[in-house]
Each structure stands twice: as structure tokens, then as C-alpha cells.
TIRO-2110 file (N, C-alpha, C; in Angstrom, 1 decimal):
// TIRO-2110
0.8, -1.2, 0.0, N, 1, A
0.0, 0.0, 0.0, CA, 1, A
0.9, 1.2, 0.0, C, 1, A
0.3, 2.3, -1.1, N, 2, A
1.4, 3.5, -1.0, CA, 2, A
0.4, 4.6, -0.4, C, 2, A
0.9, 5.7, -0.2, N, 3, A
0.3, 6.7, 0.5, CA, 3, A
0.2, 8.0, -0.6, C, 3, A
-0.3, 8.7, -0.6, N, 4, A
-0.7, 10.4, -1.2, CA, 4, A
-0.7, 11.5, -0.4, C, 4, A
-0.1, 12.2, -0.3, N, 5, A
-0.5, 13.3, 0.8, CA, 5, A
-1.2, 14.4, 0.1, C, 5, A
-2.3, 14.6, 0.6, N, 6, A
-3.3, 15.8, 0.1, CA, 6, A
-3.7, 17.0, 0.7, C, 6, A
-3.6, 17.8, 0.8, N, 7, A
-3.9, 19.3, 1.7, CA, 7, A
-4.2, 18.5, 3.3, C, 7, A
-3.1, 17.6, 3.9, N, 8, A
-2.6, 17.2, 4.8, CA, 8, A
-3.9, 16.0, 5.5, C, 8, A
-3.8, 15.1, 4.6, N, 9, A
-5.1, 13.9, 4.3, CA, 9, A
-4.1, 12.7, 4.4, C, 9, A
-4.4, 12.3, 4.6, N, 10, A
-3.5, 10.4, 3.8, CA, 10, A
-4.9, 10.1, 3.3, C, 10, A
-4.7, 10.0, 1.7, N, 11, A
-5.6, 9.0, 1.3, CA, 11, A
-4.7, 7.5, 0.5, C, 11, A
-4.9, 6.4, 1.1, N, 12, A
-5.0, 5.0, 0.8, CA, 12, A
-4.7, 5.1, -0.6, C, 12, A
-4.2, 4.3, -1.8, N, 13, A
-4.8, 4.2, -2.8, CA, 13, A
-3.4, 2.9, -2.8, C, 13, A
-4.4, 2.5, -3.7, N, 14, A
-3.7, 0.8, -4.3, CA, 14, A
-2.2, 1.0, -5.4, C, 14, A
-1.2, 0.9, -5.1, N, 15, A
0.4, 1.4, -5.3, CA, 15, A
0.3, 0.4, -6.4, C, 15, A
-0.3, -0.9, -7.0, N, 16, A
-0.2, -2.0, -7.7, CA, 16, A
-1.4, -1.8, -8.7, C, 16, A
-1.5, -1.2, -8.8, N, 17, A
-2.9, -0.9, -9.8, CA, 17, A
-2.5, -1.1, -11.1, C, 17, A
-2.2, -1.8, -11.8, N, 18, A
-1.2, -2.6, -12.9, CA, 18, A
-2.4, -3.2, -13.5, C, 18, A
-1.7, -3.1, -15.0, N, 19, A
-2.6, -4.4, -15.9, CA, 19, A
-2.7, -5.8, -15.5, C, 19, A
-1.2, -5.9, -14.8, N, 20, A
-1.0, -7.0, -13.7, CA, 20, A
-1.9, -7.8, -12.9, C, 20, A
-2.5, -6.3, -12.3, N, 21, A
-2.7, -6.7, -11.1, CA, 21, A
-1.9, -7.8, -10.0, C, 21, A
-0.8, -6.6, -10.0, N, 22, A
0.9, -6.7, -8.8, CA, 22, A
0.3, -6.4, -7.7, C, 22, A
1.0, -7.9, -6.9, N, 23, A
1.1, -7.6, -5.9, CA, 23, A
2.2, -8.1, -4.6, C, 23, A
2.4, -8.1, -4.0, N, 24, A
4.0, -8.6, -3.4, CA, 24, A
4.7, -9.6, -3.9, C, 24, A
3.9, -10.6, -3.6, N, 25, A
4.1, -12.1, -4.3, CA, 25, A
4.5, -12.1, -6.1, C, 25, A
2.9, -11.5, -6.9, N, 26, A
3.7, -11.2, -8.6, CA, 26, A
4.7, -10.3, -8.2, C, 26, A
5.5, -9.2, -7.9, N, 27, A
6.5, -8.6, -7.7, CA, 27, A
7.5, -9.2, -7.8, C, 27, A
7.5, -10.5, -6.6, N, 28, A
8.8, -11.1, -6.6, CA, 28, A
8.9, -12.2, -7.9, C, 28, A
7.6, -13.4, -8.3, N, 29, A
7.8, -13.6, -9.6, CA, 29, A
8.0, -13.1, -10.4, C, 29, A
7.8, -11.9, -10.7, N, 30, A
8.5, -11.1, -12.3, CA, 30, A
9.8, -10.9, -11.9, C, 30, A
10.2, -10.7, -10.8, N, 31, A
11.8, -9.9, -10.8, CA, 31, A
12.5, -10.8, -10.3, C, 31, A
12.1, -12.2, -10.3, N, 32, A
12.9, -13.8, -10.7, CA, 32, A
13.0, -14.3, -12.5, C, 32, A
11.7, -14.1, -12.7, N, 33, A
11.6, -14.1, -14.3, CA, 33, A
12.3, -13.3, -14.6, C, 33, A
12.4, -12.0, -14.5, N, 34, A
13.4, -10.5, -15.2, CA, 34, A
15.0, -11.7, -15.0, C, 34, A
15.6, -11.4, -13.7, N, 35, A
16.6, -12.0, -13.4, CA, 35, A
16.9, -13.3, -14.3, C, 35, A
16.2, -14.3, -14.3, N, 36, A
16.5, -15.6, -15.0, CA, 36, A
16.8, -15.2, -16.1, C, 36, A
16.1, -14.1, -16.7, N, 37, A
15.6, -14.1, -18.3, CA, 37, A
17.4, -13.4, -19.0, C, 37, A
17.9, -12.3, -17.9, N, 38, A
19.0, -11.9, -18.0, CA, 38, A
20.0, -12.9, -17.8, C, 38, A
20.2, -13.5, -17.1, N, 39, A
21.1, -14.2, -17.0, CA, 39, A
21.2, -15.5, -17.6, C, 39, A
19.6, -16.1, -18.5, N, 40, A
20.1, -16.4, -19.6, CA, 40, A
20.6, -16.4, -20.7, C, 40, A
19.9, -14.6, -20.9, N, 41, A
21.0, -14.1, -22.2, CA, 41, A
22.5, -14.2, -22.3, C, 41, A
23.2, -14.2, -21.3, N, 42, A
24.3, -14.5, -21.1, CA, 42, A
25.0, -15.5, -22.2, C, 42, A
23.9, -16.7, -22.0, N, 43, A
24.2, -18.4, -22.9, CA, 43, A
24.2, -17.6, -24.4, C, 43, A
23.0, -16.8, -24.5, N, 44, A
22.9, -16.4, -25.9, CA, 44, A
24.3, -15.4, -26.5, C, 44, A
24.2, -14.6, -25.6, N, 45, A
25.9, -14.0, -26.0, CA, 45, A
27.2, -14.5, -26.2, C, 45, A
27.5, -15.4, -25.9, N, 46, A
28.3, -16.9, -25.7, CA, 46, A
28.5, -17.4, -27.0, C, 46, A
27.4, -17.4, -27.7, N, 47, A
27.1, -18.0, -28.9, CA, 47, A
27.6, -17.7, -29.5, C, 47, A
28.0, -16.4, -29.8, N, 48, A
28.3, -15.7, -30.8, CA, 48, A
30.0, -15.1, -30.9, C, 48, A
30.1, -15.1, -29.5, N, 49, A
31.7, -15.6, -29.3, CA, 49, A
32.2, -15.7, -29.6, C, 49, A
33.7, -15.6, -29.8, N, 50, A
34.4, -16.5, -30.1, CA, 50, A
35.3, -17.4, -28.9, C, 50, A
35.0, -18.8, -29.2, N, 51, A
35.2, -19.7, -28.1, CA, 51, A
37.0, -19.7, -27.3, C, 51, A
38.3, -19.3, -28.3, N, 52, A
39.4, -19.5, -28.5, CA, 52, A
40.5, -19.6, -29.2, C, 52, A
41.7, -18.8, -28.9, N, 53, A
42.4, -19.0, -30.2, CA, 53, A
43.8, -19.2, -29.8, C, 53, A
44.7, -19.4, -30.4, N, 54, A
45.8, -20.1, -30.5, CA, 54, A
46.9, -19.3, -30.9, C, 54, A
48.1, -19.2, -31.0, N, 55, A
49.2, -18.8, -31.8, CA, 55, A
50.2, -19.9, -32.4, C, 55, A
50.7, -19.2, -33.4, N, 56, A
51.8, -20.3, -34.4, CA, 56, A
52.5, -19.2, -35.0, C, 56, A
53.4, -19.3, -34.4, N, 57, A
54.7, -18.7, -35.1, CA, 57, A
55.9, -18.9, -36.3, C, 57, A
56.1, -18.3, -37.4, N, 58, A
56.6, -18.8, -38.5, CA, 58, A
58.1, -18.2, -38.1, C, 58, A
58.9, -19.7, -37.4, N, 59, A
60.2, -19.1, -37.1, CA, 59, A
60.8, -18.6, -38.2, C, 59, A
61.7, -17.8, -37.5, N, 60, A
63.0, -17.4, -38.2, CA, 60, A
63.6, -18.0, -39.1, C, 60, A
64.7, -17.6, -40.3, N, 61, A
65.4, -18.7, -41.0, CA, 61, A
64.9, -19.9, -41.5, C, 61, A
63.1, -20.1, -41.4, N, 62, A
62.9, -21.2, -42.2, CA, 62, A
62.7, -20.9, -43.9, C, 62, A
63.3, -20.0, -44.3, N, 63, A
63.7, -20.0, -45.6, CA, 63, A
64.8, -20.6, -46.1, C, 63, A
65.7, -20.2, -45.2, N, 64, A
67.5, -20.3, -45.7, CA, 64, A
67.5, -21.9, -45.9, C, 64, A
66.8, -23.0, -45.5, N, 65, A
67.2, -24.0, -45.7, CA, 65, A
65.9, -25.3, -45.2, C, 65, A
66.2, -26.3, -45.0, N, 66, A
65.1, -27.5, -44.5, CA, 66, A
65.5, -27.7, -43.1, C, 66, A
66.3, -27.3, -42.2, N, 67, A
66.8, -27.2, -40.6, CA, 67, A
65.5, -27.2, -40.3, C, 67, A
64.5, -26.7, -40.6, N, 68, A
63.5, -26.3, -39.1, CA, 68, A
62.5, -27.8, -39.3, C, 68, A
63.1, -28.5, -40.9, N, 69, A
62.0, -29.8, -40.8, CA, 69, A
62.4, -30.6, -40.2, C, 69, A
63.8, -31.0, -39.7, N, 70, A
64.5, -31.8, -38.6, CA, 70, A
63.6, -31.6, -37.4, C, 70, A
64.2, -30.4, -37.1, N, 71, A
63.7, -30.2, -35.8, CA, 71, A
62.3, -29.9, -35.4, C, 71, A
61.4, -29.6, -36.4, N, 72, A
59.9, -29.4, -36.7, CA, 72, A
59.3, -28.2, -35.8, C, 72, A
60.0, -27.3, -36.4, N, 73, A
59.8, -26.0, -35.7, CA, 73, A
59.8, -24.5, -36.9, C, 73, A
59.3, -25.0, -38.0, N, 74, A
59.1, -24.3, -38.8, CA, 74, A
57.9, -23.1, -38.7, C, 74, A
57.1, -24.3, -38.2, N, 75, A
55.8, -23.8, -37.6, CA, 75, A
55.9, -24.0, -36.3, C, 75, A
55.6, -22.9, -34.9, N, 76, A
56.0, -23.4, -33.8, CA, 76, A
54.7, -22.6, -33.2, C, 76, A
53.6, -24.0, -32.7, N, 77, A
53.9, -25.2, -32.9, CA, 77, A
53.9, -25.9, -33.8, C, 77, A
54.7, -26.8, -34.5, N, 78, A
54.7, -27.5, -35.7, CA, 78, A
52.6, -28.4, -35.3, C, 78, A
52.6, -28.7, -34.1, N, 79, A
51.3, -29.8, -34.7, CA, 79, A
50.3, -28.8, -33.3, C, 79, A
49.0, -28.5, -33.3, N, 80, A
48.5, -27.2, -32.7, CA, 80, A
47.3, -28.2, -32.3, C, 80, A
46.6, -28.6, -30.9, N, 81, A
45.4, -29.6, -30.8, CA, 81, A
44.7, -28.6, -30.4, C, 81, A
43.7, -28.6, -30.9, N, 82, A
42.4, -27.2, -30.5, CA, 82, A
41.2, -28.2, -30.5, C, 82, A
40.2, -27.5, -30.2, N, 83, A
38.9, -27.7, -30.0, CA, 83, A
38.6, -26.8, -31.2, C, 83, A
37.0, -27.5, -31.3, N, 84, A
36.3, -26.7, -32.7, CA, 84, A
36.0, -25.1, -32.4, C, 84, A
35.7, -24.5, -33.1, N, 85, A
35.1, -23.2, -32.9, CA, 85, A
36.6, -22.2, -32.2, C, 85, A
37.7, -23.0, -32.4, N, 86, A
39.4, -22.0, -32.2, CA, 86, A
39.8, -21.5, -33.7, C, 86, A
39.9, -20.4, -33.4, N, 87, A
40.8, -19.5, -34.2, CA, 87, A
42.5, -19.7, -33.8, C, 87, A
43.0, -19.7, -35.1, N, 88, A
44.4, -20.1, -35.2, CA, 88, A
45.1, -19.0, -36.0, C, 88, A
45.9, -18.2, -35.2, N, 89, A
46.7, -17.0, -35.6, CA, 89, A
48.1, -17.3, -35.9, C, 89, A
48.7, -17.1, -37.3, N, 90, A
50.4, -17.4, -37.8, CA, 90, A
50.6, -15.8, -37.6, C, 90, A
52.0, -16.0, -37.3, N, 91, A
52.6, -14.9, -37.4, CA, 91, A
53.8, -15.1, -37.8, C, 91, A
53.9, -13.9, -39.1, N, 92, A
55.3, -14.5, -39.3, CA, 92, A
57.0, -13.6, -38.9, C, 92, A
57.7, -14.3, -38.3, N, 93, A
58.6, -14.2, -37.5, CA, 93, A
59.3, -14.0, -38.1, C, 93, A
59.6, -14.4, -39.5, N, 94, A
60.9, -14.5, -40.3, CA, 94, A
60.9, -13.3, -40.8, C, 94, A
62.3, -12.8, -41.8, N, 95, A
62.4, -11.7, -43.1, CA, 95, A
62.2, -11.6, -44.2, C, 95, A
61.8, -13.1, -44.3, N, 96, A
61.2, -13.2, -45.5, CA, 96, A
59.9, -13.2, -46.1, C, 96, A
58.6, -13.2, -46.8, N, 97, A
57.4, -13.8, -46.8, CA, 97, A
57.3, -15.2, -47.3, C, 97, A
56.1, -15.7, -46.1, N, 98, A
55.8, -16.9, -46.4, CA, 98, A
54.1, -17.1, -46.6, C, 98, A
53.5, -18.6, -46.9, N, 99, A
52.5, -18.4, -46.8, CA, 99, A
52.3, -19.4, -46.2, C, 99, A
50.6, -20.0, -45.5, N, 100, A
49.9, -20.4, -44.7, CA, 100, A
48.7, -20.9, -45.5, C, 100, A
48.7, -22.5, -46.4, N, 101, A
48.5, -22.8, -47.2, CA, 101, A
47.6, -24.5, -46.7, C, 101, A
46.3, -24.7, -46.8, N, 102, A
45.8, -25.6, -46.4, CA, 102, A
46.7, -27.3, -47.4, C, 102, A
46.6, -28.1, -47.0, N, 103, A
46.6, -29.3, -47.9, CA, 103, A
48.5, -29.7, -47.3, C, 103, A
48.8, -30.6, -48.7, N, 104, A
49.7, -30.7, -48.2, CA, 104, A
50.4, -30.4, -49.6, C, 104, A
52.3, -30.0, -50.0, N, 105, A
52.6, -29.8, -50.8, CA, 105, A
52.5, -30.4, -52.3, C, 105, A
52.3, -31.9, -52.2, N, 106, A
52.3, -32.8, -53.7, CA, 106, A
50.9, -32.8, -54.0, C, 106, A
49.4, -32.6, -52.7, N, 107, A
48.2, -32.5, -53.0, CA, 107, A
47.9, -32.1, -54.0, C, 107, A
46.9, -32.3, -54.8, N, 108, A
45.5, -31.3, -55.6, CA, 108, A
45.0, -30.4, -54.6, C, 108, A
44.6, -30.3, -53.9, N, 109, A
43.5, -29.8, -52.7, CA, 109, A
44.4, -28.4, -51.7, C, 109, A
45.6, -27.9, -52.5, N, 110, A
46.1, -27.0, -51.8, CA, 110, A
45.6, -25.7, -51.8, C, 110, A
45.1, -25.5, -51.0, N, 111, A
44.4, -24.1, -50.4, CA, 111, A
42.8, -24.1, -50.3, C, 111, A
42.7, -25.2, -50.3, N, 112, A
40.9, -25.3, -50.9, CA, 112, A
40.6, -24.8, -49.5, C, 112, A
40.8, -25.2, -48.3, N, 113, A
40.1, -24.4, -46.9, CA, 113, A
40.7, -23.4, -46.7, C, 113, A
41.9, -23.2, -46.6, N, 114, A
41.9, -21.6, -46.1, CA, 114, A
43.4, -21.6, -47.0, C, 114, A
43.9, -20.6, -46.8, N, 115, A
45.4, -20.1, -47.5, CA, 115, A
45.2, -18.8, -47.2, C, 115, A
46.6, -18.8, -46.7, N, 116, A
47.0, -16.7, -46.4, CA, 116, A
47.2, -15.5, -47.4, C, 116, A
47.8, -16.7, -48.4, N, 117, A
48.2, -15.4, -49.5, CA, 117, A
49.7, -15.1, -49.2, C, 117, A
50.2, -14.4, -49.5, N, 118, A
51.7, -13.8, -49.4, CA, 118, A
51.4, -13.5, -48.0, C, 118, A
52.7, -13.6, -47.4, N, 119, A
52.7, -12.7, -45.9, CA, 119, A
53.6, -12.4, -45.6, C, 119, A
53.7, -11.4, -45.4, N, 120, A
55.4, -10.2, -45.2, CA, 120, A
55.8, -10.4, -44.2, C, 120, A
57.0, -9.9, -43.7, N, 121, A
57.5, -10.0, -42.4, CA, 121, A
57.0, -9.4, -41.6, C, 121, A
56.2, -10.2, -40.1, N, 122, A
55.3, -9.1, -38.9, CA, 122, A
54.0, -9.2, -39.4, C, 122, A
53.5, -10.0, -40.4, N, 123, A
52.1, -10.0, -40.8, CA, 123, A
51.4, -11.0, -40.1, C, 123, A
50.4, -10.7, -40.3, N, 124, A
49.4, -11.9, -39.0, CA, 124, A
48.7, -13.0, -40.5, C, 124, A
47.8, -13.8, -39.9, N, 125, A
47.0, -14.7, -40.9, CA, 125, A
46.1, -15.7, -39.9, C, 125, A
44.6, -14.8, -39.7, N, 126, A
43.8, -16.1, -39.0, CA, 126, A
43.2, -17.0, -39.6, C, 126, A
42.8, -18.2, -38.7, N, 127, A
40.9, -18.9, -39.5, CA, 127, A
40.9, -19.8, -38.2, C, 127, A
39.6, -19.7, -38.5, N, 128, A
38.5, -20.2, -37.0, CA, 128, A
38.3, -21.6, -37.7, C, 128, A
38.8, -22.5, -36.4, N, 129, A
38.6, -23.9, -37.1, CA, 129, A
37.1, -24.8, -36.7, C, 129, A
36.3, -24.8, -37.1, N, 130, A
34.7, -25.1, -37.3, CA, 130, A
34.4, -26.7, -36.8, C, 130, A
34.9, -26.9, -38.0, N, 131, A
34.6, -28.9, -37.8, CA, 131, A
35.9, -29.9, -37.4, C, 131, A
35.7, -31.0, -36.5, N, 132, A
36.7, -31.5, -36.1, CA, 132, A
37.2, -32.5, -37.5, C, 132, A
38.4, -32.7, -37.0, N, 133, A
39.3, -33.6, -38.1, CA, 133, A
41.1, -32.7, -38.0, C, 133, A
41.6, -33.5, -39.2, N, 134, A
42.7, -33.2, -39.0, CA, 134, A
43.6, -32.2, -40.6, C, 134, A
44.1, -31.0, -39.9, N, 135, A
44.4, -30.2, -41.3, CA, 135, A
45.6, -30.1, -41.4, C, 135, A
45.9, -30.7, -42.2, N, 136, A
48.0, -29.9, -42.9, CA, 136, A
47.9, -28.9, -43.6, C, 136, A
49.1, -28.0, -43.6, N, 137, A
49.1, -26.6, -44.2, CA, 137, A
51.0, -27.0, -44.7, C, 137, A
51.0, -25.6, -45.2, N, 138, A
52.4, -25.9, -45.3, CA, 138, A
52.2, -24.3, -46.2, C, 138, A
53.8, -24.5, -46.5, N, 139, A
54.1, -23.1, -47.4, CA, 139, A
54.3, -22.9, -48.3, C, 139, A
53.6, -22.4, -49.3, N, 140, A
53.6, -22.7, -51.1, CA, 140, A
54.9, -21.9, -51.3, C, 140, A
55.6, -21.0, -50.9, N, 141, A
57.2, -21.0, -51.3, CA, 141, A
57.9, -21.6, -50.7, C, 141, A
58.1, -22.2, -49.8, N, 142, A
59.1, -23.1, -49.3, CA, 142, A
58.4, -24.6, -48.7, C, 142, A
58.1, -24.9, -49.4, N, 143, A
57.3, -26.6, -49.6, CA, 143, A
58.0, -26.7, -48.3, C, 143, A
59.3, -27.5, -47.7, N, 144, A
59.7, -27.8, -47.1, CA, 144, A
58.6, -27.9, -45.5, C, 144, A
58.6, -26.2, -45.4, N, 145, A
57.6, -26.0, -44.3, CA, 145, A
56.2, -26.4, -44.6, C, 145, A
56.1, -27.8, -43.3, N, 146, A
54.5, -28.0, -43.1, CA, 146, A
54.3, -28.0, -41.5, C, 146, A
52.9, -27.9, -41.3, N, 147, A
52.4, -27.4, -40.3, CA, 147, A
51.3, -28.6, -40.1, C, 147, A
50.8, -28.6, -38.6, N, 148, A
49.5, -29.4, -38.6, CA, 148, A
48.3, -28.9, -37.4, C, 148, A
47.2, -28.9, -37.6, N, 149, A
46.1, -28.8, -36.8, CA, 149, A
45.2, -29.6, -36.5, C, 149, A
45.1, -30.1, -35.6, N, 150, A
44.5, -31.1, -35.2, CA, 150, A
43.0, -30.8, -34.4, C, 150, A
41.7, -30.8, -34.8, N, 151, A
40.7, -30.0, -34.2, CA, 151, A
39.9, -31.6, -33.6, C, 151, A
39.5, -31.1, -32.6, N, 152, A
38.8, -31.9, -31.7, CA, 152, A
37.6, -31.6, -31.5, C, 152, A
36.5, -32.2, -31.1, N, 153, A
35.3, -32.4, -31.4, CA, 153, A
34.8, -31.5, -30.2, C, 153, A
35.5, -31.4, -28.9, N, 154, A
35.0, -30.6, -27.6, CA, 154, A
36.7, -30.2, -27.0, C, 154, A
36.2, -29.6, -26.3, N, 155, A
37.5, -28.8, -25.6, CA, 155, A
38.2, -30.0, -24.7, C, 155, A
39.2, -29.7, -24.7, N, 156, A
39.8, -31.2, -24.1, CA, 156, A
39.7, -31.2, -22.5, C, 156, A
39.3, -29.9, -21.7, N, 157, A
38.7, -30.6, -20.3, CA, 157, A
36.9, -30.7, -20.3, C, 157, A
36.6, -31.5, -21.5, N, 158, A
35.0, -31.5, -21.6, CA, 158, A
34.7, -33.0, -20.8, C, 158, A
35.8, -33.6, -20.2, N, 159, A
35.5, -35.2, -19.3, CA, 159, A
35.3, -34.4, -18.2, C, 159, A
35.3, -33.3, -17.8, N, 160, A
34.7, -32.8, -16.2, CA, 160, A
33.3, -31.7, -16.9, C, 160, A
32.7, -31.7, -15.6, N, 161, A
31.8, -30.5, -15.7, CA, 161, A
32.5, -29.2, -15.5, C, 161, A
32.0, -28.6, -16.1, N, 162, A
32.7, -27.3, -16.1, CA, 162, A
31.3, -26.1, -16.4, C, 162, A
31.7, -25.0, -15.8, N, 163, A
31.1, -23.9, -15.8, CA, 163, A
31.3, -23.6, -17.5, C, 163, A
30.5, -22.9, -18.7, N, 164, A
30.7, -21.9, -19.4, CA, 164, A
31.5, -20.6, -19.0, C, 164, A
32.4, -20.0, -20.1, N, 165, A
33.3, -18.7, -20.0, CA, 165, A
32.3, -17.7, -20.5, C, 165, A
31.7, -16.7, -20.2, N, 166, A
31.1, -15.4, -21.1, CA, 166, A
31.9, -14.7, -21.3, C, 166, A
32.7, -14.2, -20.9, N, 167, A
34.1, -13.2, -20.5, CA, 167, A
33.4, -12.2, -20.2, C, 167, A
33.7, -10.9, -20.9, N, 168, A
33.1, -9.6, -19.8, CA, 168, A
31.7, -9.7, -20.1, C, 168, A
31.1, -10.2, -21.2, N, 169, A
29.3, -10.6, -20.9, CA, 169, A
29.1, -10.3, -19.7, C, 169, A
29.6, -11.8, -19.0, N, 170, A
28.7, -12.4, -18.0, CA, 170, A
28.9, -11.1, -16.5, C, 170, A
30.2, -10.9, -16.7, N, 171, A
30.2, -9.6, -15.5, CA, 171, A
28.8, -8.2, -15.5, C, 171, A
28.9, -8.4, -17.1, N, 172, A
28.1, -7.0, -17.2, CA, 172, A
26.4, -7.8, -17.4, C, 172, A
26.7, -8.3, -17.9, N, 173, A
24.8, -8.9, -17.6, CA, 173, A
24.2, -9.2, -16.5, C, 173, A
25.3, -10.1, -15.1, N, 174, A
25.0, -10.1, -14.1, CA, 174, A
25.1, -8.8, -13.3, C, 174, A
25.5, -7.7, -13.5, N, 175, A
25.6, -6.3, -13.1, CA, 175, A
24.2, -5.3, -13.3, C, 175, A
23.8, -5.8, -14.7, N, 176, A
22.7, -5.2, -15.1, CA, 176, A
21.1, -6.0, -14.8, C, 176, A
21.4, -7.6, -14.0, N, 177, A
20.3, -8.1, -13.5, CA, 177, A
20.2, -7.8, -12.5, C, 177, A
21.4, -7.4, -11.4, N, 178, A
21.0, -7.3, -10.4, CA, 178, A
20.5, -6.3, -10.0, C, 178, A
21.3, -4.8, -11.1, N, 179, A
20.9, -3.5, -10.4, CA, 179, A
19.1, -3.5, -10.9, C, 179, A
18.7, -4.1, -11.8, N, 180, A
17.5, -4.5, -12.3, CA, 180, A
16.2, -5.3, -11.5, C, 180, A
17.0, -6.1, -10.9, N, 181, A
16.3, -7.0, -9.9, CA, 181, A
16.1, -6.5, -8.5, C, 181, A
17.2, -5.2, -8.4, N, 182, A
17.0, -4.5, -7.1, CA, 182, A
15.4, -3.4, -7.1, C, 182, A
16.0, -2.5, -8.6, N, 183, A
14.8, -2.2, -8.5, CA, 183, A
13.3, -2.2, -8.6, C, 183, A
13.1, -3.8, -9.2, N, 184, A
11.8, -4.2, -9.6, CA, 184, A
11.5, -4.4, -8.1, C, 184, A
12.5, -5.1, -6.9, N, 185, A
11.6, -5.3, -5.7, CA, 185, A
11.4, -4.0, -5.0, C, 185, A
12.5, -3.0, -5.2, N, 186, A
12.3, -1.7, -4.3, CA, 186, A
11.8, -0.8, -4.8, C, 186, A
11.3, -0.7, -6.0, N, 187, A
10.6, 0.2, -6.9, CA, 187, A
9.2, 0.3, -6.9, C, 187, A
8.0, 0.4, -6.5, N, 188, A
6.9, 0.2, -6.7, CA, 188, A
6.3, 0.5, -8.0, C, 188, A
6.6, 1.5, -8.9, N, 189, A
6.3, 2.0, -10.1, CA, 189, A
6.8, 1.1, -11.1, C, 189, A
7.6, 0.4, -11.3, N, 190, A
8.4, 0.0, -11.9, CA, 190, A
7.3, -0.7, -12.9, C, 190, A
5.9, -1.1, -12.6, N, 191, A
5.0, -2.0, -13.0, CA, 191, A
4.1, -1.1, -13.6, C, 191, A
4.0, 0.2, -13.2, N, 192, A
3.0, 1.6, -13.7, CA, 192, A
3.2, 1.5, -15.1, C, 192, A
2.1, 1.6, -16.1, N, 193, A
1.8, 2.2, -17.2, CA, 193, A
0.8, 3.2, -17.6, C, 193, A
END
């Protein structure tokens, strides 16, 4: 019940007078429904995410010669195990340009999923890896250099339960449910139209 003050009267009048028809009890259901409803947009934001990504570095000197295929550090890391929905970033380290070429060098099928194109020295080169299975890449100027990705069907601590990541989503969505949920219970108006 809210109050009016009138040329020094209290007159009564019903504070919940809503299409509703609000009253302590609907109050607290809607501003559990509001709440829930926020905080599962959260899941919905998530979606759209991006889940993870990775680095691979195009060392140094893997032009001058086949050294880095010994030691398999052409691409570092030469073999990359991700989970689907990761983004894989090359960077190339060397002086020279290289490229970032799907398939393998003797294939038909070289570049059919992704390929970088030329990449200069300090140039970047992403792709977000989608479906699990297993990808070779290599370098259409220096054959020598190959690379591998290995995508997995779930994140590799998917054998435990685990919480979902929002990242700053979930801070600010649970920020804006609560200050939201405070005032639907301490607001009486909040239901007025």
C-alpha cells in the first residue's frame, strides 16, 4: 500500500494498480523471471563468441634451408590440438614472406580451406577452425615447411563438468540483472503504465 498526501489527508490508494494486477508475491515472480531471463541471455551471448584461439609462429630462418624440418619447428607449434570453434593465428617471424596454405605440398587440394596469401615479415594470418578432423598446411614457397592442426570435437577438459566462459558478458549482464532486480523489488512504479 502506498500513500498520497493531500492538503494534509493520507488517502490510501492501491500502489499496484497494474494491468498486472501486482502484488508482493507477482513482484517477486516477475523480478525472478526478469533475473533468470537476464542471465540467460548470457548463454545467448556466448554464442556468438568466439570460443578460442591459439598462436603459431613462422620461425626465423625457415627460408635459408630444410633445418627447421628436422627439428619441426618451422611452424612453432609444428602440430596445434584445439577444440572446434578456435581461431588459429600465424605470425610470421621470419624476413622473408611466407604463406599459410591448407593441404599438403604434392596434393590437388592445396588451399581449398583456407590459404593466407603472401605474408610479409610481422604479418598476421587467421581462421577459426569449425569442424573437427585433421588439417595440414604448409608453405607454397618453401614446400619444405609443413604445419598441422588437429581440431577436436570438444574442448579437451570437456571429461569434467565445467562452468561456461562469457568473459566480460557475463560480468556485465549479471551487473545489469542485479541493479535491475533490485529495483523491480524496491521500486513500486516500476509496473505503472
Amino acid at each position: 500500500m502506498g500513500y498520497i498526501y493531500v492538503s494534509n489527508s493520507v488517502r490510501t490508494i492501491d500502489t499496484f494498480d497494474c494491468r498486472f494486477k501486482c502484488n508482493q508475491i507477482g513482484k517477486m515472480r516477475a523480478s525472478v523471471i526478469l533475473f533468470t531471463i537476464l542471465i540467460g541471455s548470457t548463454g545467448i551471448l556466448s554464442a556468438f563468441a568466439q570460443e578460442s584461439s591459439v598462436s603459431v609462429n613462422i620461425t626465423g630462418g625457415s627460408d635459408a634451408g630444410q633445418s627447421c624440418v628436422s627439428a619441426k619447428n618451422c611452424y612453432e607449434p609444428n602440430i596445434a590440438s584445439i577444440p572446434a570453434k578456435t581461431t588459429v593465428m600465424w605470425t610470421n617471424m621470419d624476413s622473408t614472406p611466407h604463406t599459410v596454405t591448407s593441404g599438403k605440398p604434392s596434393g590437388n587440394e592445396a588451399g581449398t580451406t583456407f590459404d593466407s596469401g603472401m605474408m610479409a615479415p610481422g604479418s598476421t594470418y587467421s581462421f577459426m577452425f569449425m569442424s573437427p578432423g585433421t588439417y595440414d598446411y604448409f608453405c607454397s614457397i618453401h614446400p619444405w615447411m609443413t604445419g598441422e592442426v588437429i581440431v577436436g570435437a570438444t574442448s579437451p577438459s570437456s571429461n569434467s563438468a565445467t562452468t561456461p566462459e562469457f568473459g566480460s558478458a557475463a560480468i556485465f549482464v549479471f551487473i545489469i540483472s542485479f541493479f535491475v532486480t533490485v529495483l523491480v523489488v524496491k521500486n513500486n512504479s516500476i509496473f505503472r503504465f
